[in-house]
C-alpha positions as CSV (number, residue, x, y, z in Angstrom):
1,X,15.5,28.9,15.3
2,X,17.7,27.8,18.4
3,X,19.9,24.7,17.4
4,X,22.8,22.2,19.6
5,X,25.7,21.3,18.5
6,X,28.0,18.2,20.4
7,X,31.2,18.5,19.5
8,X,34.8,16.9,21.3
9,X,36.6,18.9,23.7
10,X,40.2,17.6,22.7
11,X,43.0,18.2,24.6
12,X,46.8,17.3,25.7
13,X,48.6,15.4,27.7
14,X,52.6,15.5,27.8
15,X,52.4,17.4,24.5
16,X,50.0,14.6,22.8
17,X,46.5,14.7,21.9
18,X,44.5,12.9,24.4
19,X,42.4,10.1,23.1
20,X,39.1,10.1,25.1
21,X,37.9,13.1,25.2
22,X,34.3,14.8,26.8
23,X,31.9,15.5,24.7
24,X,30.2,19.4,25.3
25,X,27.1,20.9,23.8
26,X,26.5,24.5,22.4
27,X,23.6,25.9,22.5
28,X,22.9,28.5,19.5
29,X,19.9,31.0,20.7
30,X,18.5,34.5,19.8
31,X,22.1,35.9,19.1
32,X,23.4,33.9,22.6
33,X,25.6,30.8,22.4
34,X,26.0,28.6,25.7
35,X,28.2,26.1,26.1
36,X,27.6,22.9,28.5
37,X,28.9,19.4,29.5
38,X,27.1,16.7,28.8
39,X,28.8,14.7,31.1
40,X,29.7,11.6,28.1
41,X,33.2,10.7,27.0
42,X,34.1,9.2,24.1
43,X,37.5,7.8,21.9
44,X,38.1,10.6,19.6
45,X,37.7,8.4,16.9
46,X,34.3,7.2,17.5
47,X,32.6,10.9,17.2
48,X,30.6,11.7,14.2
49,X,30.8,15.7,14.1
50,X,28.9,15.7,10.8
51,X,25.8,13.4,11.6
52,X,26.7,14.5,15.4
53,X,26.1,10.8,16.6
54,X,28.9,8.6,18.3
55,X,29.0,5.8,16.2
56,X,29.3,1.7,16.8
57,X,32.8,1.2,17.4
58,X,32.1,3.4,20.9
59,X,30.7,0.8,23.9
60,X,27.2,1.8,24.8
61,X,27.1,3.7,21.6
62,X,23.4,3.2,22.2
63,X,22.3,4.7,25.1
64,X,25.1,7.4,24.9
65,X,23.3,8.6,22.0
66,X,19.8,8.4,23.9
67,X,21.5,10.6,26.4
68,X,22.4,12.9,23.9
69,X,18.9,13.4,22.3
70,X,17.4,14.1,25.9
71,X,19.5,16.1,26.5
72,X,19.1,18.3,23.3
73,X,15.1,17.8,23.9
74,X,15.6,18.9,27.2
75,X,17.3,22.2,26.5
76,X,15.0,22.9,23.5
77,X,12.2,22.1,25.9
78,X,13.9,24.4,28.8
79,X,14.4,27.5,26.4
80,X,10.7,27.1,25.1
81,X,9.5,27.0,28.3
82,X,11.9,30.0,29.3
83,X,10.6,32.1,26.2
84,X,6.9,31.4,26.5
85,X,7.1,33.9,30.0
86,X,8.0,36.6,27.1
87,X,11.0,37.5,29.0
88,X,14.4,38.4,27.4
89,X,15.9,34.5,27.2
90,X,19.5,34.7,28.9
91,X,22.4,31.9,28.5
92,X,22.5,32.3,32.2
93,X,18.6,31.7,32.8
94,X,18.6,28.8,30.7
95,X,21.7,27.3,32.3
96,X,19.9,27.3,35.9
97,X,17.2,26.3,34.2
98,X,18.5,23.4,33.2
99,X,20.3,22.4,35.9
100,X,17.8,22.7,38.3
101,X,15.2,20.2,36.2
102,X,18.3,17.7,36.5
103,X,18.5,17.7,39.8
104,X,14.3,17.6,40.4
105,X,14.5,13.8,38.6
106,X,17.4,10.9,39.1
107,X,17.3,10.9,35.1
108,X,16.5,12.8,32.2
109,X,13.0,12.0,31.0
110,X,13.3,9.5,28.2
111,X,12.5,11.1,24.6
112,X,10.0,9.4,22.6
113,X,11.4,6.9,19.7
114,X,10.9,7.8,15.9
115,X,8.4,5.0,15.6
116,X,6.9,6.1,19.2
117,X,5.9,9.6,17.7
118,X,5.0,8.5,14.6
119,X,2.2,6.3,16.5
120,X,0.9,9.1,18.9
121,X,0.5,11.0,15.4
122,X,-1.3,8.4,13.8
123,X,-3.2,7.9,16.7
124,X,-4.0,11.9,17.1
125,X,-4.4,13.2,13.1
126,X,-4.0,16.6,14.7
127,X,-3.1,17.5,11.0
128,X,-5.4,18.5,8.1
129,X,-5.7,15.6,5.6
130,X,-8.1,13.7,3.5
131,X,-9.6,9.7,4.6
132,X,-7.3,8.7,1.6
133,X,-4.5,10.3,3.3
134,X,-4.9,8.7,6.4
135,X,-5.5,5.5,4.9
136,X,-2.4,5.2,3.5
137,X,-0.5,6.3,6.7
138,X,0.1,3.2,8.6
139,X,1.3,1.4,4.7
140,X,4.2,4.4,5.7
141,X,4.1,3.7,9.2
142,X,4.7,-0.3,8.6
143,X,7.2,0.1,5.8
144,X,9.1,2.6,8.3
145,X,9.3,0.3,11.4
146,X,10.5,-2.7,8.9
147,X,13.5,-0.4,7.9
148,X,14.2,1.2,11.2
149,X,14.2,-2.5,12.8
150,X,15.7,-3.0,16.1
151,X,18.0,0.7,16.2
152,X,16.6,3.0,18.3
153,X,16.1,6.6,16.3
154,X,14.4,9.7,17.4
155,X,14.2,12.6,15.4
156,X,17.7,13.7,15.8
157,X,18.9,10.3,14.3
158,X,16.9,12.0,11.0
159,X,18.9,13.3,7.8
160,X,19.8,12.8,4.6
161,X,21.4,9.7,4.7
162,X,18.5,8.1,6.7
163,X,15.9,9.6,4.0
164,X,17.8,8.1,1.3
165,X,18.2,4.8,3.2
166,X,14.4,4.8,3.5
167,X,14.0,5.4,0.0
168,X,16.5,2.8,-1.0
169,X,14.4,0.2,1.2
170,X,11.2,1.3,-0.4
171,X,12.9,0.3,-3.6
172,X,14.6,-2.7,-2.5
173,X,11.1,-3.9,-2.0
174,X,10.0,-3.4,-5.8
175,X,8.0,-0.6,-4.9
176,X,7.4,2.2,-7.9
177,X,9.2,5.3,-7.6
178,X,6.7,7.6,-7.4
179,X,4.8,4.9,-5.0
180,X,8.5,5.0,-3.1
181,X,7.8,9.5,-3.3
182,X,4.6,8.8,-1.8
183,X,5.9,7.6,1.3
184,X,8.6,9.9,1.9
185,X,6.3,13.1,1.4
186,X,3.9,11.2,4.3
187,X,6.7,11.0,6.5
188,X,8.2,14.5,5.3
189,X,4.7,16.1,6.3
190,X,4.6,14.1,10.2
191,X,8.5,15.5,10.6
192,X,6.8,18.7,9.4
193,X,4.3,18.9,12.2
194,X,6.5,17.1,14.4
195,X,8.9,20.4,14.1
196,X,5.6,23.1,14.1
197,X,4.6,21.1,17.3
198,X,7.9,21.7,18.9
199,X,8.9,18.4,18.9
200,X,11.8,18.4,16.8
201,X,14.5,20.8,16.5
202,X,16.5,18.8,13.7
203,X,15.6,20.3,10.6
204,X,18.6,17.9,8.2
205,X,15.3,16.2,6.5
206,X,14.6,19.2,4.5
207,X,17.7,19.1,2.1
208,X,16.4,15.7,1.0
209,X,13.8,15.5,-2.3
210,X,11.6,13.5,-3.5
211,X,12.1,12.1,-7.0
212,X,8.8,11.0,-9.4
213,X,8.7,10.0,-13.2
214,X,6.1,11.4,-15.1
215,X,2.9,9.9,-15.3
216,X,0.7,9.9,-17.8
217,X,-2.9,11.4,-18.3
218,X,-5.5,8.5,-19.3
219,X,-8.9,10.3,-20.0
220,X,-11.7,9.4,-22.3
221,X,-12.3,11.8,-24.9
222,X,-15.7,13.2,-26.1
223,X,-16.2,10.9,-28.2
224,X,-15.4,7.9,-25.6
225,X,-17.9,9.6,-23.4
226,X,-20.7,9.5,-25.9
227,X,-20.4,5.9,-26.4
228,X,-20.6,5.3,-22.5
229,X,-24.1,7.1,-22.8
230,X,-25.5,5.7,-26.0
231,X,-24.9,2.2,-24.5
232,X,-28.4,0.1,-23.1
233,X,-27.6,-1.0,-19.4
234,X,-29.4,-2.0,-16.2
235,X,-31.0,0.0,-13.8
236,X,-27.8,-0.8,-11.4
237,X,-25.2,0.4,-14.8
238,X,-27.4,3.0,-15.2
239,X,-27.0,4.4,-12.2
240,X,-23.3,4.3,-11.8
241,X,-23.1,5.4,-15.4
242,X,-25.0,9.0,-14.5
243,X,-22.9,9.3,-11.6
244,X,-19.7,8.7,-13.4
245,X,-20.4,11.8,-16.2
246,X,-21.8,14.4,-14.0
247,X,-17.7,13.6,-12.5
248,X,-17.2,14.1,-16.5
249,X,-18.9,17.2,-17.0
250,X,-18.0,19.2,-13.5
251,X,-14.3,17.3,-12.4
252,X,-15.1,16.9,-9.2
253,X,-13.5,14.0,-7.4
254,X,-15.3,10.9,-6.5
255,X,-14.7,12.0,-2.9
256,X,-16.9,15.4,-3.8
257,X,-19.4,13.3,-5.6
258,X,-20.0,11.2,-2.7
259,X,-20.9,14.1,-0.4
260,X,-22.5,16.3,-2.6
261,X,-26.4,17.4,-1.4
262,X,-29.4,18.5,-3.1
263,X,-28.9,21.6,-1.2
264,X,-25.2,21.9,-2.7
265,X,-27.6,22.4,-6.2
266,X,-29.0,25.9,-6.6
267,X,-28.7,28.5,-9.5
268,X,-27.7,26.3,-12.3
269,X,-24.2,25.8,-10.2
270,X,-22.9,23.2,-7.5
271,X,-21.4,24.9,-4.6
272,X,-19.7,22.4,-1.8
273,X,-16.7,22.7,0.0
274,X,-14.4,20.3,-1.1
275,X,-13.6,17.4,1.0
276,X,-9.5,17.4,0.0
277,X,-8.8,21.0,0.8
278,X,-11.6,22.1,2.8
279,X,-12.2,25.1,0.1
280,X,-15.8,26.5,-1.2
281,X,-15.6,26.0,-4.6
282,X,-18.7,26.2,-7.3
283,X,-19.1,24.8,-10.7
284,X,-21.3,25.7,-13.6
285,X,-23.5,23.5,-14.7
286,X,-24.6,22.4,-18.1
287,X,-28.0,21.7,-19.1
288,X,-26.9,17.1,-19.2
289,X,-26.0,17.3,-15.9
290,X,-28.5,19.2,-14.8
291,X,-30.7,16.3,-16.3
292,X,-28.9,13.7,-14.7
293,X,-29.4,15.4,-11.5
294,X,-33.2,16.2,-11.9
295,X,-33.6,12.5,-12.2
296,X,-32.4,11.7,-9.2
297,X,-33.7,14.9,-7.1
298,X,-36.5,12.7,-6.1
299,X,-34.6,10.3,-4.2
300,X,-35.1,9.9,-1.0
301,X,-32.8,11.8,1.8
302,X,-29.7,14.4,1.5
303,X,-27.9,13.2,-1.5
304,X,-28.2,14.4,-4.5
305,X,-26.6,11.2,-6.6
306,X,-27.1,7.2,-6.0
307,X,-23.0,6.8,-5.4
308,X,-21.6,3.8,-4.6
309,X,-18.4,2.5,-2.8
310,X,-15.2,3.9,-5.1
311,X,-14.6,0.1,-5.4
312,X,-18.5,-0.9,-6.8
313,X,-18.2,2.3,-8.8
314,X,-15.0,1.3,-10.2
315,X,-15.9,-2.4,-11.5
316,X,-19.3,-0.8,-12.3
317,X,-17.6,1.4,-14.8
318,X,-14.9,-1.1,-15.8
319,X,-18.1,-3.1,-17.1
320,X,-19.6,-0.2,-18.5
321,X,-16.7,0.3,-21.1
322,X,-16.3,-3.3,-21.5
323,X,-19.9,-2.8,-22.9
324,X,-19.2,0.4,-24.8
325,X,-16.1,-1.9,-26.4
326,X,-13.5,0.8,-25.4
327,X,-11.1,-1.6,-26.1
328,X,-8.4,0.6,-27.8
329,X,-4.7,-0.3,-26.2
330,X,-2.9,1.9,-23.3
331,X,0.2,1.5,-21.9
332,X,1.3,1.9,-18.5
333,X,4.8,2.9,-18.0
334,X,6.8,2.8,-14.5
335,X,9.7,3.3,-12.8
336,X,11.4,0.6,-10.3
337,X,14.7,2.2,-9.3
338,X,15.9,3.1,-13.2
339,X,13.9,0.2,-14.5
340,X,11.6,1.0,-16.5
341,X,8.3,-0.8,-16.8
342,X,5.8,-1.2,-19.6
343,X,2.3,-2.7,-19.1
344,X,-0.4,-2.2,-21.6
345,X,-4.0,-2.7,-21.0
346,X,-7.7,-1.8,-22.8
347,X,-9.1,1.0,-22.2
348,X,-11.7,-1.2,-20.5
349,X,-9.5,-2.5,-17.7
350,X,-7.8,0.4,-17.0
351,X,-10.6,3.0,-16.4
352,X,-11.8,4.0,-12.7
353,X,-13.5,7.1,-10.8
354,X,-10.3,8.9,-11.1
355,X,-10.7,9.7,-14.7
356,X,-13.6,11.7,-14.4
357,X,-12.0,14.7,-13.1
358,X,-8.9,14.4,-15.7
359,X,-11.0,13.7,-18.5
360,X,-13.1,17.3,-17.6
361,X,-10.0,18.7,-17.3
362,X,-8.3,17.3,-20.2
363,X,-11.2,18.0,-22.7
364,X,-11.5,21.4,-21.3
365,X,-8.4,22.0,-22.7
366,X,-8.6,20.0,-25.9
367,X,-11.4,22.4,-26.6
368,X,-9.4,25.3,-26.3
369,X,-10.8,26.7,-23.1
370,X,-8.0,28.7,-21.3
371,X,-5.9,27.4,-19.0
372,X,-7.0,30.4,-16.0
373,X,-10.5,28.9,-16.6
374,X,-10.0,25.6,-16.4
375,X,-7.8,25.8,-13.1
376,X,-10.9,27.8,-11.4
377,X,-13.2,25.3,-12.8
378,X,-11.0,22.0,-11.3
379,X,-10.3,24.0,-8.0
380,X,-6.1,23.7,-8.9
381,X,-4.3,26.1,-6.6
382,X,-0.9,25.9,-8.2
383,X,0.5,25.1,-12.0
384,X,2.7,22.9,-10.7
385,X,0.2,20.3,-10.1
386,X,-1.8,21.4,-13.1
387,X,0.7,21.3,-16.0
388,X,0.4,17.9,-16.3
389,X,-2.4,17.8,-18.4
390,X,-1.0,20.2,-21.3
391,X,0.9,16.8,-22.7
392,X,-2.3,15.8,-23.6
393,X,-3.6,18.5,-26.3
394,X,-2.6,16.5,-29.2
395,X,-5.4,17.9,-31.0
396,X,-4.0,21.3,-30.2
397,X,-0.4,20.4,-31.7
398,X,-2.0,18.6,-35.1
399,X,-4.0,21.8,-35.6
400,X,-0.6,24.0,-35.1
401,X,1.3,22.0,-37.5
402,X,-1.4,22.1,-40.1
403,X,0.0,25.6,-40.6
404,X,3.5,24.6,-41.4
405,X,1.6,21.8,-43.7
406,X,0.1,24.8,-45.7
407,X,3.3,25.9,-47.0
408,X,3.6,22.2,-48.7
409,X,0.7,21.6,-50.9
């Protein structure tokens, strides 16, 4: 990967160091290094080598920095262009190069703004991603311009410190920490396509991590999901009831469910490709939900179930299990900043479509069904994600230590 470098060309008058000096660029490509004037001076003092920026005490600090990024773009840009012919890329080649697109234009085109790009992308999606994703991208987006303000960044203004400093005003804001992790893996994953694009060369955002607290896995057990059936509801509860165990009894996401076609049902299985990661994945079917879904295979048009919004389906359940009086107490826990958080709720209030797929997946492994299984059956690609859900095999542990209770009669 080529990469600039500014750096201060110091030298000495009468035996003293001089105290403006010119700042010069090298340019770091496929074993080459080329060295060029940028045609800025600066007061010694007022050069950042580290975060390579000339910093506020320097007049026109601004702009000179401006000049600086176009003029890294430029040469990244030059060299690209250069290397795309397929011929072998010479310091000499890219130094004419450069010099001759100078000369074609007064000025160096302007580079793009942090917030600038950021808009084309949101504007674009040219990358993979769910509706949820997107949805959430402009909450990024706004939260980003509010901490950026009035400075002018582009993508070589991006680094650790301005990662952390976009944390810290996340935070600032009372914002959770994994709410605060959200946000920076959005804006980790438009610098990612930013830099596959060829947009960005500054690759500094990659030593920063996110950090998240555990969260914990609310599900409702088998015995939770009986009560939900046995209860006597209306036609329109009824309805969002069926939907809501099939999501029990397969763990497929709401956002499956909602898709999901009477031509997605053959064989005793569901086969669909999965809205979130574009995969074909197929679940078996047991004999209840292939009830549920005979009852409703003479519905009119493609769909195999009567879904609602996620948000009727969510207050449709909620009112479900208020019925059901799953009423036992659950507490929320949260981190703002090291503050921790405790909110405790019924059962009842807490529920939505998102515990279908963790209580499949949960119970699955309550009844001893190996882990291997289970991943195939969710459609988890890595344990990472996936280990989660091993915290919640309490069962599993009381059974384990009944053996060390044997020794004790």
């Amino acid at each position: 990967m080529p990469t600039i470098k500014f750096f201060v060309e110091k030298r000495k008058q009468h035996g003293e160091l001089k105290a403006v000096a010119s700042l010069r660029a090298t340019f770091h490509f496929d074993g080459h290094i080329l060295t060029l004037g940028t045609g800025i001076s600066v007061h010694i003092k007022n050069w950042h080598q580290k975060n390579q920026r000339i910093t506020k005490s320097e007049p026109g600090c601004v702009e000179l920095n401006m000049m600086l990024s176009n003029m890294r773009d430029n040469l990244m840009r030059t060299y690209r262009e250069l290397h795309l012919t397929g011929v072998d890329v010479t310091p000499q080649m890219v130094k004419d190069k450069f010099r001759i697109s100078k000369k074609s234009d007064d000025t160096i085109p302007p580079v793009n703004t942090l917030l600038q790009e950021f808009d084309s992308y949101i504007k674009l999606k040219t990358v993979g991603g769910t509706r949820t994703f997107w949805a959430h991208v402009p909450s990024t987006q706004k939260y980003l311009t509010e901490f950026i303000g009035s400075r002018i960044v582009t993508f070589a203004d991006v680094d650790m410190n301005f990662c952390e400093g976009f944390a810290a005003s996340l935070t600032a804001k009372g914002l959770t920490m994994n709410t605060v992790a959200s946000h920076l893996k959005r804006f980790r994953i438009f610098l990612n396509h930013a830099t596959k694009n060829g947009d960005n060369s500054n690759l500094r955002y990659k030593a920063y991590r996110t950090k998240e607290s555990e969260t914990e896995i609310f599900f409702l057990t088998m015995q939770e999901i009986k009560l939900l059936m046995e209860v006597k509801l209306s036609a329109r509860l009824e309805r969002i009831r069926d939907c809501f165990i099939i999501g029990c009894h397969t763990g497929l996401r709401y956002s499956d469910l909602a898709h999901l076609k009477k031509c997605d049902i053959m064989d005793g299985f569901i086969r669909f490709r999965v809205l979130k990661t574009q995969d074909i994945h197929s679940v078996p079917l047991i004999t209840l939900a292939k009830n549920i879904l005979k009852k409703y295979s003479i519905n009119p048009g493609p769909f195999a179930l009567p879904l609602l919004s996620n948000q009727k389906m969510n207050e449709g359940i909620k009112e479900i299990a208020a019925i059901a009086k799953l009423n036992n107490i659950v507490t929320l826990i949260r981190y703002i900043g090291l503050k921790r958080i405790e909110v405790s709720y019924k059962k009842c209030d807490l529920i939505s479509t998102h515990w279908m797929r963790k209580s499949f997946i949960s119970n699955s492994l309550i009844m001893g069904i190996p882990q291997e299984q289970v991943m195939a059956l969710s459609n988890h690609k890595s344990f990472n994600s996936f280990k989660k859900y091993f915290k919640v095999r309490d069962e599993e542990k009381q059974n384990a230590m009944k053996k060390w209770e044997e020794f004790y009669p």
